[in-house]
DSSP file (Angstrom, degrees, kcal/mol; ACC not computed):
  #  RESIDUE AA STRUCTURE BP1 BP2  ACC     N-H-->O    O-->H-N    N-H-->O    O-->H-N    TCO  KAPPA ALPHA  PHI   PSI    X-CA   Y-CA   Z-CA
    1    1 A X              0   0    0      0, 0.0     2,-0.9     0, 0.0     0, 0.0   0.000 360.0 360.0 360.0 126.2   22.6   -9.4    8.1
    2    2 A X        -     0   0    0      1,-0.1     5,-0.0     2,-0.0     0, 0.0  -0.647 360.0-169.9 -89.8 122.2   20.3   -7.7    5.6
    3    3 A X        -     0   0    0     -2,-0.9    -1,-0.1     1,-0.1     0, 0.0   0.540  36.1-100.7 -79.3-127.3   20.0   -9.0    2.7
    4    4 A X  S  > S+     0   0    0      3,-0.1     4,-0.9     2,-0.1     3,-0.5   0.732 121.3  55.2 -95.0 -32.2   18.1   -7.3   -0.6
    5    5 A X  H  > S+     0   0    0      1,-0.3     4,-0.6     2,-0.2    62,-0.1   0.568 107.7  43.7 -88.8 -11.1   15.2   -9.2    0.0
    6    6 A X  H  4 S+     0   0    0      2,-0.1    -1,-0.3     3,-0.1     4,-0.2   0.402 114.2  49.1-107.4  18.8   14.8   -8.2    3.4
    7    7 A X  H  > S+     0   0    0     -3,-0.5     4,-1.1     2,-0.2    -2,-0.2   0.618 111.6  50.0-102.5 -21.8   15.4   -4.5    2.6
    8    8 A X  H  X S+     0   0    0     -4,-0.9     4,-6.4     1,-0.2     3,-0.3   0.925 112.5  50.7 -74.4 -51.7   12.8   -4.8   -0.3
    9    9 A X  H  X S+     0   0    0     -4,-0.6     4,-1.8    56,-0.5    -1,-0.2   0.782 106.6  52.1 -43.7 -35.3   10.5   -6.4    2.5
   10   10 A X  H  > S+     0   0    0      2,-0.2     4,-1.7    -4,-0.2    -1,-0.3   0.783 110.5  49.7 -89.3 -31.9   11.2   -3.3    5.1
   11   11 A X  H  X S+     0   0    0     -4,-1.1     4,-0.9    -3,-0.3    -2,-0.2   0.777 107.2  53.0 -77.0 -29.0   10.1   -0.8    2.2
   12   12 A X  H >X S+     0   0    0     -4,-6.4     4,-1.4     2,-0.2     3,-0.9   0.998 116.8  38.7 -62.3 -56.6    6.9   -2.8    1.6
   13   13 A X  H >< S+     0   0    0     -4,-1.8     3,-2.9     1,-0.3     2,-0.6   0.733 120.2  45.8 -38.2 -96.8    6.0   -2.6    5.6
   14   14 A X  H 3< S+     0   0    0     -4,-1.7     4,-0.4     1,-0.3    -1,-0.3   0.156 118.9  42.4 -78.3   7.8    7.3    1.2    5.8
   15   15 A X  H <X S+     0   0    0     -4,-0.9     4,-2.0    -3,-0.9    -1,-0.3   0.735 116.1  50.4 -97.0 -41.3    5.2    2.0    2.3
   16   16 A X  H <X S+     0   0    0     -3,-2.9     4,-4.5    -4,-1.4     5,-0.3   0.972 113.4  43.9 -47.5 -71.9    2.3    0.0    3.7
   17   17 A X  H  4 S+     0   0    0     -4,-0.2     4,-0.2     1,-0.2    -1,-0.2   0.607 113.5  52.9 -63.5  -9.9    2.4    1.9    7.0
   18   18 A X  H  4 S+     0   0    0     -4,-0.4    -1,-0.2     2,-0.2    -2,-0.2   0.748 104.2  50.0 -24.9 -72.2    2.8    4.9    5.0
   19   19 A X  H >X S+     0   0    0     -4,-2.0     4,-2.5     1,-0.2     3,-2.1   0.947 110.6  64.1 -79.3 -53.0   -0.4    4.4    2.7
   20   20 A X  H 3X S+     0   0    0     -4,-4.5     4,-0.9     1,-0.3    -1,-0.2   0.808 101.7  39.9 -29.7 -43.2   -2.1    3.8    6.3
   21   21 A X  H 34 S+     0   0    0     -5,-0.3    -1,-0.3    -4,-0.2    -2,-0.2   0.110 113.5  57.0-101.5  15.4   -1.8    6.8    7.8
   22   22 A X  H X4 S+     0   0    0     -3,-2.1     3,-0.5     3,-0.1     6,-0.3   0.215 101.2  60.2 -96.4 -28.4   -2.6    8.7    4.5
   23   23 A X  H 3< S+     0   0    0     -4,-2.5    -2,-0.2    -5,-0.2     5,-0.2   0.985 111.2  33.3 -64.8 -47.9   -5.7    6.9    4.3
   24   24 A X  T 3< S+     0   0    0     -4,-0.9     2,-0.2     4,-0.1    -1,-0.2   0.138  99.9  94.2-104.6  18.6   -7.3    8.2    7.6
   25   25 A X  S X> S-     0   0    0     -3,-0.5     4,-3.8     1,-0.1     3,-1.6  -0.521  97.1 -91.9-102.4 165.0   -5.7   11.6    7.5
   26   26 A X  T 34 S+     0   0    0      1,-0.2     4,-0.1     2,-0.2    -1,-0.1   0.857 118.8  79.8 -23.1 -61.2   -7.7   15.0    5.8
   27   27 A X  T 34 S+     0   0    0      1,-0.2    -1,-0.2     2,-0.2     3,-0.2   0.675 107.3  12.4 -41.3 -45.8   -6.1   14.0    3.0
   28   28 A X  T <4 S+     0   0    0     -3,-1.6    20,-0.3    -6,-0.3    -1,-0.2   0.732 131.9  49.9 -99.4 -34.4   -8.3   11.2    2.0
   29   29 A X  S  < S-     0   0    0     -4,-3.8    -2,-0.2    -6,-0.1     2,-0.1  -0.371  80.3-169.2-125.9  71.6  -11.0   11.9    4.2
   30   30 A X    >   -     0   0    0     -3,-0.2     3,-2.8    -4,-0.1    14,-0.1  -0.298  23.3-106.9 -61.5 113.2  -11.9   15.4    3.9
   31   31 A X  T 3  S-     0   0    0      1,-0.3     2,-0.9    -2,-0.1    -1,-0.1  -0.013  89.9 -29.1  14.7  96.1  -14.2   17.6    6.0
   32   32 A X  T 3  S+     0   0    0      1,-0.2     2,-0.3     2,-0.1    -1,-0.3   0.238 111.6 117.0 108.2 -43.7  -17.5   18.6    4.5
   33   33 A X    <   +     0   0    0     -3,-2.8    11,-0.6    -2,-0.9    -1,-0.2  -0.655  20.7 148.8-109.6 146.7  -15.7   18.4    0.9
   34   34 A X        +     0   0    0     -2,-0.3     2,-0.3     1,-0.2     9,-0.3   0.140  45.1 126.4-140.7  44.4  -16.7   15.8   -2.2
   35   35 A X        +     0   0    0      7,-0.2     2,-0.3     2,-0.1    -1,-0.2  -0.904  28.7  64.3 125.4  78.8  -15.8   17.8   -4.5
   36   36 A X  S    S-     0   0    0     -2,-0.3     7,-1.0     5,-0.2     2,-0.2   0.001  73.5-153.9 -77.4 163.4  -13.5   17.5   -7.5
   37   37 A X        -     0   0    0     -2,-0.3     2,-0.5     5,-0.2     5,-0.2  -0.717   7.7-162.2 -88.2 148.2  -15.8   14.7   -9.1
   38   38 A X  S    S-     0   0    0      3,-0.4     4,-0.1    -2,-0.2     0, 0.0  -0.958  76.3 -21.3-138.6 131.2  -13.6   12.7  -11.3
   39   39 A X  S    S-     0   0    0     -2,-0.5     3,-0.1     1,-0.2     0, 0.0   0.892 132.7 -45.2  49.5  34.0  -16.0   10.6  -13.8
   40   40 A X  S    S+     0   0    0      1,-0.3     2,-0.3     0, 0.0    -1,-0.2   0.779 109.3 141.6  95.4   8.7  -19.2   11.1  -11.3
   41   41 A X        -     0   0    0      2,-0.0    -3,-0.4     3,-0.0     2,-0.4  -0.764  58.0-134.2-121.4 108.5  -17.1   10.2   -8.9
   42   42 A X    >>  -     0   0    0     -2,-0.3     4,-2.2    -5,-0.2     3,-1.2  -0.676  33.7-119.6 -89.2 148.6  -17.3   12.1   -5.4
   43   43 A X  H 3> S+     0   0    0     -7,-1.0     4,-2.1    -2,-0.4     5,-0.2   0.883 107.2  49.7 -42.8 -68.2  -13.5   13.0   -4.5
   44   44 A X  H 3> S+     0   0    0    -11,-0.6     4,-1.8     1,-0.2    -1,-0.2   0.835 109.7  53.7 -79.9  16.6  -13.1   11.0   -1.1
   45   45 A X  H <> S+     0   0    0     -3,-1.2     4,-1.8     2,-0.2    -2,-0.2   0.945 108.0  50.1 -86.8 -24.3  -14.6    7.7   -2.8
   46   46 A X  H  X S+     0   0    0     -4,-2.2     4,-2.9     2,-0.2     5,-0.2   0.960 112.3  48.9 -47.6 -67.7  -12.1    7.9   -5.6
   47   47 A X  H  X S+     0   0    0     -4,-2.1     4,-2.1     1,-0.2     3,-0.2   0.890 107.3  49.3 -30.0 -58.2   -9.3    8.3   -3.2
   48   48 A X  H  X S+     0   0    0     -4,-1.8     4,-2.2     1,-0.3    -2,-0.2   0.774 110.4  50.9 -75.5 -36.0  -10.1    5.7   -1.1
   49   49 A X  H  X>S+     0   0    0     -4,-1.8     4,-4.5     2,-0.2     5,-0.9   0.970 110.2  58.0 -50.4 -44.6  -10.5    3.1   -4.5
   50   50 A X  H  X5S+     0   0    0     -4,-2.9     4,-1.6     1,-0.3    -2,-0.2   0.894 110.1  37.7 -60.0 -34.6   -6.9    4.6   -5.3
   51   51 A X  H  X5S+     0   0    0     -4,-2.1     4,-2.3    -5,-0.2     5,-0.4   0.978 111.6  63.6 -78.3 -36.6   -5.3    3.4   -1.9
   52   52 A X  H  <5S+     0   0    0     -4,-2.2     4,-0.4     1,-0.3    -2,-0.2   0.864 109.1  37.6 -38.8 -58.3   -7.4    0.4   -2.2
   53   53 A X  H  X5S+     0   0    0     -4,-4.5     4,-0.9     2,-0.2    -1,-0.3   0.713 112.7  52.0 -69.9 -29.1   -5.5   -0.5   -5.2
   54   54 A X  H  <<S+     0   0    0     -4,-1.6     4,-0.5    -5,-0.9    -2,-0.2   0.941 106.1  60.1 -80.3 -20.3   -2.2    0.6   -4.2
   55   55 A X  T  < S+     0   0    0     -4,-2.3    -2,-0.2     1,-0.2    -3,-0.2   0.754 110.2  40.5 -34.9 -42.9   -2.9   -1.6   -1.1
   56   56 A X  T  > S+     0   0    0     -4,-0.4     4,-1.1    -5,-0.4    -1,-0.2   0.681 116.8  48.7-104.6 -17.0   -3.4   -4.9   -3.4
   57   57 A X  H  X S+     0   0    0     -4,-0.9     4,-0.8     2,-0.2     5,-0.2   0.476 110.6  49.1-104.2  -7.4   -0.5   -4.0   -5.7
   58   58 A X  H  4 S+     0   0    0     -4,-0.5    -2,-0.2     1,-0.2     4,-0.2   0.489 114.6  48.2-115.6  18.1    1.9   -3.3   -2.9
   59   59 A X  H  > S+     0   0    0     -3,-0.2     4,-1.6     3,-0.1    -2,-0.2   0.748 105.6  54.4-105.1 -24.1    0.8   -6.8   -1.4
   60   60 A X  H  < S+     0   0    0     -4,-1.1     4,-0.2     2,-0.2    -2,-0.2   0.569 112.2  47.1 -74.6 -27.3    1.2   -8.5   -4.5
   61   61 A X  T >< S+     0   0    0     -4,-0.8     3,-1.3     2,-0.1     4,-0.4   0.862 110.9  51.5 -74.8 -56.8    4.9   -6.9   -4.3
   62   62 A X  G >4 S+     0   0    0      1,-0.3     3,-1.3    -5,-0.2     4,-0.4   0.856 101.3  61.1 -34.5 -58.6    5.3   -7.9   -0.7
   63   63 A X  G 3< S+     0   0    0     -4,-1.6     3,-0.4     1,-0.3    -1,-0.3   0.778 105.9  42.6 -66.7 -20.5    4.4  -11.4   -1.3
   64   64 A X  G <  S+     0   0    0     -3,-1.3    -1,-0.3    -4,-0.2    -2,-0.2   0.258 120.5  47.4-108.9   7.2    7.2  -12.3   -3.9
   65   65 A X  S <  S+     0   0    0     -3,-1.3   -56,-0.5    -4,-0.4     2,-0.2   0.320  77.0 126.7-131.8  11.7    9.8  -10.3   -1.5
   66   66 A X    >   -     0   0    0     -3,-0.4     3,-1.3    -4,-0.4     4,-0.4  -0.458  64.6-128.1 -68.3 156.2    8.9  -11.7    1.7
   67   67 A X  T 3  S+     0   0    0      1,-0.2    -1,-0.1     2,-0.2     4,-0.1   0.429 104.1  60.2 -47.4 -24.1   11.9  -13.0    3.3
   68   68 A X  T 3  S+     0   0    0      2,-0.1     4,-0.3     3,-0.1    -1,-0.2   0.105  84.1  81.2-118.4  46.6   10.8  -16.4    4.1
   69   69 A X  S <> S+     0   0    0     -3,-1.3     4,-1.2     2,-0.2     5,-0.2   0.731 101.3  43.7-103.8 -44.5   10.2  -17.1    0.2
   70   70 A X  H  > S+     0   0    0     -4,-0.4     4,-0.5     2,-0.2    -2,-0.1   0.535 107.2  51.7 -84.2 -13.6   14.0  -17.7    0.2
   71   71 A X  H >4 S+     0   0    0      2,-0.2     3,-2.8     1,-0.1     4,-0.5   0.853 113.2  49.4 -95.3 -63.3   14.4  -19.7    3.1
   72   72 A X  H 3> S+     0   0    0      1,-0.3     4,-1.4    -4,-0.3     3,-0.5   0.658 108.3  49.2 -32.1 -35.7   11.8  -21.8    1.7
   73   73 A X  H 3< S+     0   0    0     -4,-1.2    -1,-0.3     1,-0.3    -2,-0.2   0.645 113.7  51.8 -87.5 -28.0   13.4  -22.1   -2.0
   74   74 A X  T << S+     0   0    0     -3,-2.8    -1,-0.3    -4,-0.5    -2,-0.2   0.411 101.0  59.4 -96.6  19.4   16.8  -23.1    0.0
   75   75 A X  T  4        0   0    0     -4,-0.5    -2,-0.2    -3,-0.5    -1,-0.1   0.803 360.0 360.0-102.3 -49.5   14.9  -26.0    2.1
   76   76 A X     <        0   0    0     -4,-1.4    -2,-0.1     0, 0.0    -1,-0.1   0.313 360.0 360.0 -40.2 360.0   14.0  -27.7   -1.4
């Protein structure tokens, strides 16, 4: 059965695996291009902080929604 906490848990993976494959595409790591600059900033190193940080915020989500946080809290 799935509960909420393992449906929140399946959107962290497929959003994880998600932000994976956007990282190593064109998208992030473009040809040739560094260019917009954003504060001095060449374009793909900016990206690549930005997944970095969605990376840590969407582990930080992940951790309080794993599925065996609850089996744990019902052992107690």
């Amino acid at each position: 059965m799935i509960t909420r906490s393992n449906r929140k848990w399946i959107a962290c993976c497929c959003a994880a695996l998600v932000l994976v494959v956007i990282t190593f595409t064109p998208l992030v790591i473009p040809y040739g291009i560094y260019k917009p600059m954003l504060w001095g900033i060449p374009y793909t190193l900016w990206t690549g902080v930005f997944c970095t940080i969605a990376f840590v915020i969407l582990t930080l989500i992940a951790t309080r929604v794993h599925p065996a946080r609850e089996n744990e809290a019902v052992k107690q």
